[in-house]
N, CA, C and O atoms as CSV, one atom per row, in Angstrom:
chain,resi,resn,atom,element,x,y,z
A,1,UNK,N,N,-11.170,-77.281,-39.395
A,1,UNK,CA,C,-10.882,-76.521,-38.198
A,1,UNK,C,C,-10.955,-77.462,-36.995
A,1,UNK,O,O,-11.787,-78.352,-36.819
A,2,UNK,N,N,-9.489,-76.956,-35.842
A,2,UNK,CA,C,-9.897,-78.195,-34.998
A,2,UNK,C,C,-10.847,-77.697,-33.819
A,2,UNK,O,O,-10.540,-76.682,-33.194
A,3,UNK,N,N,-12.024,-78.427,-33.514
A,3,UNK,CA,C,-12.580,-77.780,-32.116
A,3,UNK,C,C,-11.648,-78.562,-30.796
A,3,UNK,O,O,-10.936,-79.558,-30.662
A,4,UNK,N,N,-12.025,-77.720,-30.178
A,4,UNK,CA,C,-11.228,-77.661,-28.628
A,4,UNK,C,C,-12.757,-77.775,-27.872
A,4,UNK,O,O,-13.723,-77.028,-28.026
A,5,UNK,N,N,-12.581,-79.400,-26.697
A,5,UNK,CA,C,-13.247,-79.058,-25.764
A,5,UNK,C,C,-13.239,-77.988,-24.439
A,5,UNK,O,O,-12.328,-77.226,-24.114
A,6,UNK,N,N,-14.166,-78.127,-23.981
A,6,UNK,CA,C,-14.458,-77.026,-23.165
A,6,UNK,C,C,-13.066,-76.902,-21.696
A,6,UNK,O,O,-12.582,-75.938,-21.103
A,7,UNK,N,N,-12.857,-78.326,-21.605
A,7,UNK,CA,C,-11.333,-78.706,-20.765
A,7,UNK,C,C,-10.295,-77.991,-21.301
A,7,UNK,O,O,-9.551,-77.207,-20.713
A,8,UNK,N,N,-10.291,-78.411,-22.820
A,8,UNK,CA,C,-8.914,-77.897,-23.446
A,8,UNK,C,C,-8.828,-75.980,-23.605
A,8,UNK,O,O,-7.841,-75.249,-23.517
A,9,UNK,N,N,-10.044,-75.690,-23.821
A,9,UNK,CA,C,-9.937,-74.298,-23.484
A,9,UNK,C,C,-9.849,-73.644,-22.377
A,9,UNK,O,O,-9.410,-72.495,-22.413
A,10,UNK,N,N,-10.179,-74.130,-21.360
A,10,UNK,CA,C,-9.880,-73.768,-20.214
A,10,UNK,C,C,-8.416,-74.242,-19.767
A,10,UNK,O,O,-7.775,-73.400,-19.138
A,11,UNK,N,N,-7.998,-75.081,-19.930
A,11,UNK,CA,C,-6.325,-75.501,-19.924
A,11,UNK,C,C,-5.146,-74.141,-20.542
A,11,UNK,O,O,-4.032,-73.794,-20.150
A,12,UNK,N,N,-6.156,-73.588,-21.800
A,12,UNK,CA,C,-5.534,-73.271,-22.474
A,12,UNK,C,C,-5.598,-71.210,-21.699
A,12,UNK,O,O,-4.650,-70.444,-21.527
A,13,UNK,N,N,-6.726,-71.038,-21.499
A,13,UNK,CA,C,-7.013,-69.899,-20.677
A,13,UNK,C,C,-6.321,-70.046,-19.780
A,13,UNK,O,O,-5.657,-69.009,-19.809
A,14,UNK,N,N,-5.904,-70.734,-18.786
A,14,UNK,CA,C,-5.175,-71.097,-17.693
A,14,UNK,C,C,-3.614,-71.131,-17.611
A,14,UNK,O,O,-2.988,-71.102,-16.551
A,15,UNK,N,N,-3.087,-71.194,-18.805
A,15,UNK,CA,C,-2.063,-71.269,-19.646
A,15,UNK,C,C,-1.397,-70.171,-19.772
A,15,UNK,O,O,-0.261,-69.894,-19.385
A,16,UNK,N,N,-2.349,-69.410,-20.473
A,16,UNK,CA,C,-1.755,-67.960,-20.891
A,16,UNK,C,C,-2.075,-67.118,-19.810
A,16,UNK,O,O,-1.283,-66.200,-19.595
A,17,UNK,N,N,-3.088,-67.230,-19.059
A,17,UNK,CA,C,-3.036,-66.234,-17.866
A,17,UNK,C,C,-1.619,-66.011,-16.926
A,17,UNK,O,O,-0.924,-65.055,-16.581
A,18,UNK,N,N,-1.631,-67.377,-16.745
A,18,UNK,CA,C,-0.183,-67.706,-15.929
A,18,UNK,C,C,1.026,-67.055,-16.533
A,18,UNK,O,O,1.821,-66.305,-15.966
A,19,UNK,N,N,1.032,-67.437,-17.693
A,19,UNK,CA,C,2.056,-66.712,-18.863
A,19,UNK,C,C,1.956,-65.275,-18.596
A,19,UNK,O,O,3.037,-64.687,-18.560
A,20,UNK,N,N,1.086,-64.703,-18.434
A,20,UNK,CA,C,0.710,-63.048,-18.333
A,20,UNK,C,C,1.300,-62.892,-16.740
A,20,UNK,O,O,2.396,-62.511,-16.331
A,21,UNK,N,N,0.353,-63.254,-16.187
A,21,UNK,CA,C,0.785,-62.563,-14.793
A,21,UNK,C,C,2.329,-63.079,-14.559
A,21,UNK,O,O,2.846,-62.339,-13.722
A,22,UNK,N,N,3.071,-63.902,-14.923
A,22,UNK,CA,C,4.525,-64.222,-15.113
A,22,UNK,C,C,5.181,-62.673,-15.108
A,22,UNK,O,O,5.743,-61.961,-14.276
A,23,UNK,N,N,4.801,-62.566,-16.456
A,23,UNK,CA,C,5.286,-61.171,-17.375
A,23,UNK,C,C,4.933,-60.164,-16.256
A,23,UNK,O,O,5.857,-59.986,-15.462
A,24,UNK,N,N,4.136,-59.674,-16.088
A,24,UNK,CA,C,3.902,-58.459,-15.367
A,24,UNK,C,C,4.144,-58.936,-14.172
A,24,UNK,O,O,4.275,-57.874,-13.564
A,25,UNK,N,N,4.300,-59.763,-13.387
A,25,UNK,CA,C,4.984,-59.342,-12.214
A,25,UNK,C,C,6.705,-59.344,-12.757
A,25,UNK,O,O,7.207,-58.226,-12.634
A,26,UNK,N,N,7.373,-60.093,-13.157
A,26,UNK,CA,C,8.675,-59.491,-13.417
A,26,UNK,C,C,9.052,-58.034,-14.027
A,26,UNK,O,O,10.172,-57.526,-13.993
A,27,UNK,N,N,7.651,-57.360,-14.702
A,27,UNK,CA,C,8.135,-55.840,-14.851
A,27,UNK,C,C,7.774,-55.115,-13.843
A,27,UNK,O,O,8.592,-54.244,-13.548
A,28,UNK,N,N,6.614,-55.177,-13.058
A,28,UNK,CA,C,6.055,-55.070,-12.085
A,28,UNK,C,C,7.553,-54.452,-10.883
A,28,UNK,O,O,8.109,-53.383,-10.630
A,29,UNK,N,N,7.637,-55.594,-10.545
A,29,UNK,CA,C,8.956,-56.101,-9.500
A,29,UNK,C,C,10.226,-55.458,-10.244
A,29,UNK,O,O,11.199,-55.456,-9.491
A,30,UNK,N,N,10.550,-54.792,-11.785
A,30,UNK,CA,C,11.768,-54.249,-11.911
A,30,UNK,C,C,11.095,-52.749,-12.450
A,30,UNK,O,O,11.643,-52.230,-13.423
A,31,UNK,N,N,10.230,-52.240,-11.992
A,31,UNK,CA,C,9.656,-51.112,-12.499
A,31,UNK,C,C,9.872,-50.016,-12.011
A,31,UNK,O,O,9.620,-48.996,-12.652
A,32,UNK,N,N,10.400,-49.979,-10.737
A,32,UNK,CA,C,10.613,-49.251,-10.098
A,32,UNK,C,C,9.670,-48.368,-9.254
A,32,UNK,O,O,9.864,-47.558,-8.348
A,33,UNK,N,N,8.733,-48.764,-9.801
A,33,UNK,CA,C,7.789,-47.815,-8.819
A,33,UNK,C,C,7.765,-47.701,-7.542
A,33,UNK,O,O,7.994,-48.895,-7.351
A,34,UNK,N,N,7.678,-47.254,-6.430
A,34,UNK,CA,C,7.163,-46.837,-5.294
A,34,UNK,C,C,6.769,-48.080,-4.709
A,34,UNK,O,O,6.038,-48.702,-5.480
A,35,UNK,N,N,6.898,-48.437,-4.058
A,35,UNK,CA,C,6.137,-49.363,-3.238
A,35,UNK,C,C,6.209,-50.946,-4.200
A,35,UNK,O,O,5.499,-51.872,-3.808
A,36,UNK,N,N,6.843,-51.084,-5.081
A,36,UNK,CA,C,6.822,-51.909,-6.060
A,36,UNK,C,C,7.374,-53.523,-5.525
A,36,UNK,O,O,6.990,-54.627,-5.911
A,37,UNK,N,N,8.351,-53.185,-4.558
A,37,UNK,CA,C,9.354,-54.279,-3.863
A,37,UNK,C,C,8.287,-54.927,-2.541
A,37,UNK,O,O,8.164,-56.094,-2.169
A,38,UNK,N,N,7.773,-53.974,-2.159
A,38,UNK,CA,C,6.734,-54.336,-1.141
A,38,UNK,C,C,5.410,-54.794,-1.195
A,38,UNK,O,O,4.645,-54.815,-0.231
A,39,UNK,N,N,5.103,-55.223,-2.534
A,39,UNK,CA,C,3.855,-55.560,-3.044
A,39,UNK,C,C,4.038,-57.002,-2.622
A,39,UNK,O,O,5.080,-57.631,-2.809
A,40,UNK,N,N,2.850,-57.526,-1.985
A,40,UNK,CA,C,3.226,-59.077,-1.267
A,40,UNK,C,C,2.465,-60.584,-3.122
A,40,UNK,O,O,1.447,-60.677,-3.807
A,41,UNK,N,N,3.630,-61.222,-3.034
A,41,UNK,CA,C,3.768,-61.342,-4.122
A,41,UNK,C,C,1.836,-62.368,-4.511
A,41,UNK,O,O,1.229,-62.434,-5.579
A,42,UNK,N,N,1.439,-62.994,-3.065
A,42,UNK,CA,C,0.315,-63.590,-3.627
A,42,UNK,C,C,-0.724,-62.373,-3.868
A,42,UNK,O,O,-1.571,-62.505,-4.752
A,43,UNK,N,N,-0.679,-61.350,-3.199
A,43,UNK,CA,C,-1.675,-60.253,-3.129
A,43,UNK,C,C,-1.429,-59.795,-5.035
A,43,UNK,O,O,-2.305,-59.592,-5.876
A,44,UNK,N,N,-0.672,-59.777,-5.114
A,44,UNK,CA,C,-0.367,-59.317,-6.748
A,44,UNK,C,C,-0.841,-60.618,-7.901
A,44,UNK,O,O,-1.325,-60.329,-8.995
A,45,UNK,N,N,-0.629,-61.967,-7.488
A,45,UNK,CA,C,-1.399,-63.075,-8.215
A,45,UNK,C,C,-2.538,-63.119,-8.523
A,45,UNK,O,O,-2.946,-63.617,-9.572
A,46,UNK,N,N,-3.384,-62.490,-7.463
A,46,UNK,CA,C,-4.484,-62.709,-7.049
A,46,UNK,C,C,-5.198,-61.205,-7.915
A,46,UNK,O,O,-6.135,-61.516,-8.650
A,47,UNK,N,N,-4.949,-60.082,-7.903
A,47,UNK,CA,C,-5.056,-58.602,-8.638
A,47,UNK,C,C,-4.940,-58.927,-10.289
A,47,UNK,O,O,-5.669,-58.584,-11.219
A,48,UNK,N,N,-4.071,-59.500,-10.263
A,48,UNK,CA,C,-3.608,-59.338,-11.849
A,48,UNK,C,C,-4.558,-60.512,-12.181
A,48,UNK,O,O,-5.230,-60.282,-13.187
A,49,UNK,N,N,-4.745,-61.478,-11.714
A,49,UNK,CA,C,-5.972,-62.910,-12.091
A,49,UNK,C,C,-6.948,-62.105,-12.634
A,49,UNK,O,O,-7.363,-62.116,-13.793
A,50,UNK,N,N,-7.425,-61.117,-11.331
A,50,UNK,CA,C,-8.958,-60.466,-11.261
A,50,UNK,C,C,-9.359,-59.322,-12.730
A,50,UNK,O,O,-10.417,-59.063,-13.303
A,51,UNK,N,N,-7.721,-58.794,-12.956
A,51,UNK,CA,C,-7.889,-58.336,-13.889
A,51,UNK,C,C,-7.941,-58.516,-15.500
A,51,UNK,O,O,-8.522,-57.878,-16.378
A,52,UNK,N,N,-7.149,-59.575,-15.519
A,52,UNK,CA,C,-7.160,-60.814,-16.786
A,52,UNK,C,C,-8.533,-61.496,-16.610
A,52,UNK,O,O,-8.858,-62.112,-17.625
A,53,UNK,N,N,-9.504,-61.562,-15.521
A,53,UNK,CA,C,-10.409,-62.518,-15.897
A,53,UNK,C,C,-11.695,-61.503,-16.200
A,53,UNK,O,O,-12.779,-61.837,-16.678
A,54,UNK,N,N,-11.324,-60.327,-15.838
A,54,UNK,CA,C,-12.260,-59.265,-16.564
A,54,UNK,C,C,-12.427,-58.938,-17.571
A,54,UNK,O,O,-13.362,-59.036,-18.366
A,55,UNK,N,N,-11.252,-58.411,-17.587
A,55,UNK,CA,C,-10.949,-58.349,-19.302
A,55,UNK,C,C,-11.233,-59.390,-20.391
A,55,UNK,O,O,-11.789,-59.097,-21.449
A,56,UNK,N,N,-10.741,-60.856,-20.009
A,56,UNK,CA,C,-11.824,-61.836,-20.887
A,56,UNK,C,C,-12.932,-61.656,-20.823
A,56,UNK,O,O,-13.464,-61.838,-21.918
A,57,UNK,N,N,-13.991,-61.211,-19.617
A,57,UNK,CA,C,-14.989,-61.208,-19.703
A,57,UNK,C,C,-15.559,-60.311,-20.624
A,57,UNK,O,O,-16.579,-60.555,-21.267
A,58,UNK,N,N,-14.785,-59.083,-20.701
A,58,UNK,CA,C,-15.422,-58.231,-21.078
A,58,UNK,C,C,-14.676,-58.142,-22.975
A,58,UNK,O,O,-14.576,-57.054,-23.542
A,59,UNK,N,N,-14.329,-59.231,-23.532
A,59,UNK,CA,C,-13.999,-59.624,-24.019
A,59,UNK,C,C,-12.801,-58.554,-25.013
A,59,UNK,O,O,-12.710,-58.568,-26.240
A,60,UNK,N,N,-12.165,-57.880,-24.266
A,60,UNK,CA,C,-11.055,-57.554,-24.547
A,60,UNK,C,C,-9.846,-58.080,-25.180
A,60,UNK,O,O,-9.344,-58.927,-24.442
A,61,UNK,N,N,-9.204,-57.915,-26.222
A,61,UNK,CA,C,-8.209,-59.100,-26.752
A,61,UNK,C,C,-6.819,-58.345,-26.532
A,61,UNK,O,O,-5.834,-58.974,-26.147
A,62,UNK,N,N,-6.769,-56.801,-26.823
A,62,UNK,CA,C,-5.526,-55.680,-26.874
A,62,UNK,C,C,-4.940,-56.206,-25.425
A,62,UNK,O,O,-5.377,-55.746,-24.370
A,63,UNK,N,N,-3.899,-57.225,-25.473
A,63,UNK,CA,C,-3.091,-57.364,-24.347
A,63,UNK,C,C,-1.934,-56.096,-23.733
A,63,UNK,O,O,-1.191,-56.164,-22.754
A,64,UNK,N,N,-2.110,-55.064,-24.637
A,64,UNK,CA,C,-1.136,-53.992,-24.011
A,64,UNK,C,C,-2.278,-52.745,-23.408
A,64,UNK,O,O,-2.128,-51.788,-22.648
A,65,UNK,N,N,-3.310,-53.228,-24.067
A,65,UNK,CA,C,-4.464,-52.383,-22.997
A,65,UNK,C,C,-5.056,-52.947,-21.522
A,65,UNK,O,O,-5.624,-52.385,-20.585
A,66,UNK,N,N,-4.527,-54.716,-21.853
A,66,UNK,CA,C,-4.979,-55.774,-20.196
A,66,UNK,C,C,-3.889,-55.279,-19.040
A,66,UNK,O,O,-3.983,-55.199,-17.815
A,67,UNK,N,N,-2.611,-54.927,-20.149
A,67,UNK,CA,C,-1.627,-54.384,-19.365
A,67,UNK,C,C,-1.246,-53.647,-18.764
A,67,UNK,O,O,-0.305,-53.703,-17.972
A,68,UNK,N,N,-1.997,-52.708,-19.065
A,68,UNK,CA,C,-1.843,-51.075,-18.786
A,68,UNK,C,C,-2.608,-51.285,-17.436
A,68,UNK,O,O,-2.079,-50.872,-16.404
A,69,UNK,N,N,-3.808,-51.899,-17.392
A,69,UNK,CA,C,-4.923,-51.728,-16.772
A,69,UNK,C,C,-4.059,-52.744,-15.466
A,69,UNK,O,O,-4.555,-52.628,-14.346
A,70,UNK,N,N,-2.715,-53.782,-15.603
A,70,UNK,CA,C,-3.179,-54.792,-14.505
A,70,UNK,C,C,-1.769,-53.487,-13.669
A,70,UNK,O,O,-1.383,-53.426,-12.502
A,71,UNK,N,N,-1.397,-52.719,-14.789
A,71,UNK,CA,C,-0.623,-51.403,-13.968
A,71,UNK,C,C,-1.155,-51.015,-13.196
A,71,UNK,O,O,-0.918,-51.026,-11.988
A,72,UNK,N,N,-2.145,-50.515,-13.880
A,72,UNK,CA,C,-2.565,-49.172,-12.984
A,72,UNK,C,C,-3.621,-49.765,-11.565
A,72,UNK,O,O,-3.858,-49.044,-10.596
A,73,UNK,N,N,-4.111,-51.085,-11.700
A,73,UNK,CA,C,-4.881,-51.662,-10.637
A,73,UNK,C,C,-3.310,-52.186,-9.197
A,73,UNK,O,O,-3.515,-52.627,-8.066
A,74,UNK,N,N,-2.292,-51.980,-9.677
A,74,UNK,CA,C,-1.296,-52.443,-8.650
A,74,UNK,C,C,-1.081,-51.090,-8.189
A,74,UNK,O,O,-1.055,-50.818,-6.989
A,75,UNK,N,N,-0.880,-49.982,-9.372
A,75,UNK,CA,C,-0.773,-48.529,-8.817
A,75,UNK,C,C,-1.593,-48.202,-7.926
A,75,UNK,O,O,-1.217,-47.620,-6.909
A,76,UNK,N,N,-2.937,-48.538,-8.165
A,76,UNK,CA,C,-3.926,-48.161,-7.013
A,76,UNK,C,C,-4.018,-48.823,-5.473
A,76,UNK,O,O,-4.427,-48.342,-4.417
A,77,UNK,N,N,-3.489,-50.067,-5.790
A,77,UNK,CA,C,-3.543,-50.783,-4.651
A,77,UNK,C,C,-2.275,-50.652,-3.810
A,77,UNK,O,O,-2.159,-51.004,-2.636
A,78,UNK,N,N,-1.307,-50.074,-4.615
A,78,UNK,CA,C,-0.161,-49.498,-3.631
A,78,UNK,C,C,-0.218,-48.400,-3.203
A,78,UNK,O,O,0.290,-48.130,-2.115
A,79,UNK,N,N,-0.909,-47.407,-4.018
A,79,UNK,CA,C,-1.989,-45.889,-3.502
A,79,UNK,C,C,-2.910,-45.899,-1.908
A,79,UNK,O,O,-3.335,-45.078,-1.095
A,80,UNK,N,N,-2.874,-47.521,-2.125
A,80,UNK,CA,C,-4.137,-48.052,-1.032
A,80,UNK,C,C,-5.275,-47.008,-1.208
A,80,UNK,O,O,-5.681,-46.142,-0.433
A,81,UNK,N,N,-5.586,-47.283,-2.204
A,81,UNK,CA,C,-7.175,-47.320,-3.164
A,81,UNK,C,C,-8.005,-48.366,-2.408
A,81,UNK,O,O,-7.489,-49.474,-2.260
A,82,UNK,N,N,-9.350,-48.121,-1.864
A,82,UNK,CA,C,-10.244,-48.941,-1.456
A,82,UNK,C,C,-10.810,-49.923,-2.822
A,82,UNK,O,O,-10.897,-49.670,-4.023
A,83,UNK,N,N,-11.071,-50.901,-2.170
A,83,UNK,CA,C,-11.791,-51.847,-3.035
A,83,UNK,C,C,-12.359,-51.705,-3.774
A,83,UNK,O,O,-12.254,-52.294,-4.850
A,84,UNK,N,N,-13.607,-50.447,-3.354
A,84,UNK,CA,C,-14.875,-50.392,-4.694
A,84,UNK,C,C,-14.085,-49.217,-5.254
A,84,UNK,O,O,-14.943,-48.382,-5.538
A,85,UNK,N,N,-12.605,-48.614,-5.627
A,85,UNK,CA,C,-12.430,-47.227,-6.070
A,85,UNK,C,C,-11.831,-48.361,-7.063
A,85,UNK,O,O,-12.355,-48.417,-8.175
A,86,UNK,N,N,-10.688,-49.354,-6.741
A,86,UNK,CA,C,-10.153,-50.047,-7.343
A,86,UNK,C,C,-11.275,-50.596,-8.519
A,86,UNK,O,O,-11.263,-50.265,-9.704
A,87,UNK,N,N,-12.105,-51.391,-7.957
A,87,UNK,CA,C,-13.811,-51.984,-8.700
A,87,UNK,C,C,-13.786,-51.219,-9.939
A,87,UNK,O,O,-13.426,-51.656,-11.032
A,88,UNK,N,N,-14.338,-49.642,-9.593
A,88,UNK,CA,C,-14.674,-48.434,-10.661
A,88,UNK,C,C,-13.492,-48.157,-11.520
A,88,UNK,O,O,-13.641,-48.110,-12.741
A,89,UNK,N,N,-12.270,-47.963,-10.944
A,89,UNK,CA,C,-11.047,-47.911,-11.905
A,89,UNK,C,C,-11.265,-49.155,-13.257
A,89,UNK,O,O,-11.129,-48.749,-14.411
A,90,UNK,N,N,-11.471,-50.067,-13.104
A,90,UNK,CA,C,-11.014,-51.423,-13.641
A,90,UNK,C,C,-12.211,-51.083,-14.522
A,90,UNK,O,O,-11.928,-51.198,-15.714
A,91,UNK,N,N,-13.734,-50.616,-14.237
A,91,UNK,CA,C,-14.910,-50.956,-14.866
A,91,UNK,C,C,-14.945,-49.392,-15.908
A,91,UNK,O,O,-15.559,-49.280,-16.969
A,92,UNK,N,N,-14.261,-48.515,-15.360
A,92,UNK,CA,C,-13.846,-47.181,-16.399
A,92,UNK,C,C,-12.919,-47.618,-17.299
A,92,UNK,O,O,-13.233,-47.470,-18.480
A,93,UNK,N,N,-11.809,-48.142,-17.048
A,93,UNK,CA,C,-10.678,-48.145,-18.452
A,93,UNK,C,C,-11.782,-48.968,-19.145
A,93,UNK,O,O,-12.568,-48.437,-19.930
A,94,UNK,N,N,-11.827,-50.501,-18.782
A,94,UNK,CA,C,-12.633,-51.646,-19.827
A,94,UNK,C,C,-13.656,-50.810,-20.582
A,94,UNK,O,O,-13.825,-50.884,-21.799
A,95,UNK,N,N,-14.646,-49.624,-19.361
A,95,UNK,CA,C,-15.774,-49.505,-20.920
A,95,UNK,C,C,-14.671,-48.526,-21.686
A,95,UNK,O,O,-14.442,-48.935,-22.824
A,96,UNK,N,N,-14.164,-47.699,-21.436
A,96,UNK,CA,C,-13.468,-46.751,-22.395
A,96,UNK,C,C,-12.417,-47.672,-23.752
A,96,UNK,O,O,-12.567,-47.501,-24.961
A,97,UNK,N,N,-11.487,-48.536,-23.159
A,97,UNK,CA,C,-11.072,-49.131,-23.608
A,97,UNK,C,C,-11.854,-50.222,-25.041
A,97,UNK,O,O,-11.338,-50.166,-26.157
A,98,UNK,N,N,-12.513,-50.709,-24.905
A,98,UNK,CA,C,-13.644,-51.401,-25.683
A,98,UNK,C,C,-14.308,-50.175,-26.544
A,98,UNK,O,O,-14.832,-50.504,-27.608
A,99,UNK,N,N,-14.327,-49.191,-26.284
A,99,UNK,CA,C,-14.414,-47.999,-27.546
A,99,UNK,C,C,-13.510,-47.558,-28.022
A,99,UNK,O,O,-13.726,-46.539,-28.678
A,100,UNK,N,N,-12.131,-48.038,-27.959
A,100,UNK,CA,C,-10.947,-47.599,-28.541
A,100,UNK,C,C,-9.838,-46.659,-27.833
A,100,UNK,O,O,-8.671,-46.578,-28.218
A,101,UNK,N,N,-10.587,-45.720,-26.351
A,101,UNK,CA,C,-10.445,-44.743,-26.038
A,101,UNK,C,C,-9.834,-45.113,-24.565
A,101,UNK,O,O,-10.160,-44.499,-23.550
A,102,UNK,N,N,-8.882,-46.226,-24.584
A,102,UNK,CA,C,-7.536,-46.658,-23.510
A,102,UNK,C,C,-7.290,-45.157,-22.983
A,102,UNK,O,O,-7.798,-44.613,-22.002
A,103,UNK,N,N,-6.242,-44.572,-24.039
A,103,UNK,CA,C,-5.519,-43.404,-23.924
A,103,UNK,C,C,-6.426,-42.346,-22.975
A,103,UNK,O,O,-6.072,-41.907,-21.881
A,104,UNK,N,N,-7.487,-42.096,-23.564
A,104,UNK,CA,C,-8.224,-41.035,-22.265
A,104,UNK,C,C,-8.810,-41.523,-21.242
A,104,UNK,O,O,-9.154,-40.667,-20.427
A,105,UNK,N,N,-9.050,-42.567,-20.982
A,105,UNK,CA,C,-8.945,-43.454,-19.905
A,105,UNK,C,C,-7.688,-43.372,-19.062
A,105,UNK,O,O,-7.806,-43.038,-17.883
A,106,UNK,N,N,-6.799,-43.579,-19.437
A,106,UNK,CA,C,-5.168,-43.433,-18.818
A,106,UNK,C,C,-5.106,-42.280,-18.210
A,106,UNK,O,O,-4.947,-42.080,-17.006
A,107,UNK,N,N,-5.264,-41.342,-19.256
A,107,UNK,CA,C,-4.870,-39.989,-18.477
A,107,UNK,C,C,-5.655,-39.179,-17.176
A,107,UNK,O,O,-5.253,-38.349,-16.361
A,108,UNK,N,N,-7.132,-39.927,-17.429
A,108,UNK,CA,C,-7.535,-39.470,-16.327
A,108,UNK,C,C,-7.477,-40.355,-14.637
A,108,UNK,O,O,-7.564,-40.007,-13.460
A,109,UNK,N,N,-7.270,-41.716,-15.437
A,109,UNK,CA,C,-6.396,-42.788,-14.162
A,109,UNK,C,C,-5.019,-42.347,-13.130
A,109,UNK,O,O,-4.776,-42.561,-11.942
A,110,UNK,N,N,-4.400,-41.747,-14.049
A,110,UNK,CA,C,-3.056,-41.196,-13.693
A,110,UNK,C,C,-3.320,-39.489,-13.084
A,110,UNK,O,O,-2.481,-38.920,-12.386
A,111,UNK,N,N,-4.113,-39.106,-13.338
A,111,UNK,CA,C,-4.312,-37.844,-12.625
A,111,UNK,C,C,-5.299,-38.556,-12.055
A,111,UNK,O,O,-5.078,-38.817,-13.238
A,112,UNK,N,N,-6.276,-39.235,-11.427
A,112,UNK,CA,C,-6.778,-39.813,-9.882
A,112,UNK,C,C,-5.503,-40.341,-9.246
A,112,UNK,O,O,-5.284,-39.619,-8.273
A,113,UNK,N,N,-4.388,-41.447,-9.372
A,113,UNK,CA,C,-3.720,-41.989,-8.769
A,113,UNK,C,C,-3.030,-40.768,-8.764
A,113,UNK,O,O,-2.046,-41.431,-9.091
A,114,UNK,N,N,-2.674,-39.824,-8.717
A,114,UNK,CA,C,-1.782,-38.902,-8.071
A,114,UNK,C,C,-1.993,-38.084,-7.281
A,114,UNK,O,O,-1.105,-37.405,-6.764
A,115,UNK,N,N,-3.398,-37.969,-6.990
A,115,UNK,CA,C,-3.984,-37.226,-6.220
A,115,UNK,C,C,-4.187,-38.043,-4.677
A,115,UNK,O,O,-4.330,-37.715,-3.499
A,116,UNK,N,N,-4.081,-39.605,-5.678
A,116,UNK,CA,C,-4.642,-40.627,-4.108
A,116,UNK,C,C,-3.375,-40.820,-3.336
A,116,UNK,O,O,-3.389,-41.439,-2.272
């Protein structure tokens, strides 16, 4: 097995993040949502980082559940969701999510963001 120093993994984390937030801002930006064109593009670099580097933390691997989540944290922030609502959003899907339970997480994300 080959080990990877601690450089090369971080090269390599650095790598695919970039790769990610790539991806989701080009669906992001053709998604149509609301406010989607007006999202200022470093403010969205910087969101989707915060949310990829959580999700490693919280050692999440389901990249269509990192995804959902770097959605619904742009949904909120185009909602203009305060900071710590945004905070609690992000820290509700992850624990739900990490029990399997994304999906009821979602649904109750999407009925807050419609109300906000």
């Amino acid at each position: 097995m080959i080990e990877l120093t601690e450089a090369q993994e971080g090269k390599i984390l650095r790598r695919d993040c970039r790769g990610w937030i790539e991806l989701m801002a080009q669906a992001w930006y053709e998604s149509g949502h609301a406010g989607a064109d007006a999202y200022p593009g470093d403010a969205l670099i910087t969101h989707l980082r915060a949310v990829y580097d959580a999700c490693r933390d919280a050692n999440m691997e389901n990249m269509d559940d990192v995804s959902l989540l770097g959605f619904n944290v742009l949904r909120a922030n185009t909602a203009r969701c305060g900071a710590d609502d945004v905070t609690a959003l992000v820290d509700y899907f992850i624990r739900h999510a990490r029990s399997g339970n994304a999906a009821y997480a979602q649904a109750w994300i999407d009925l807050y963001l419609e109300e906000a």
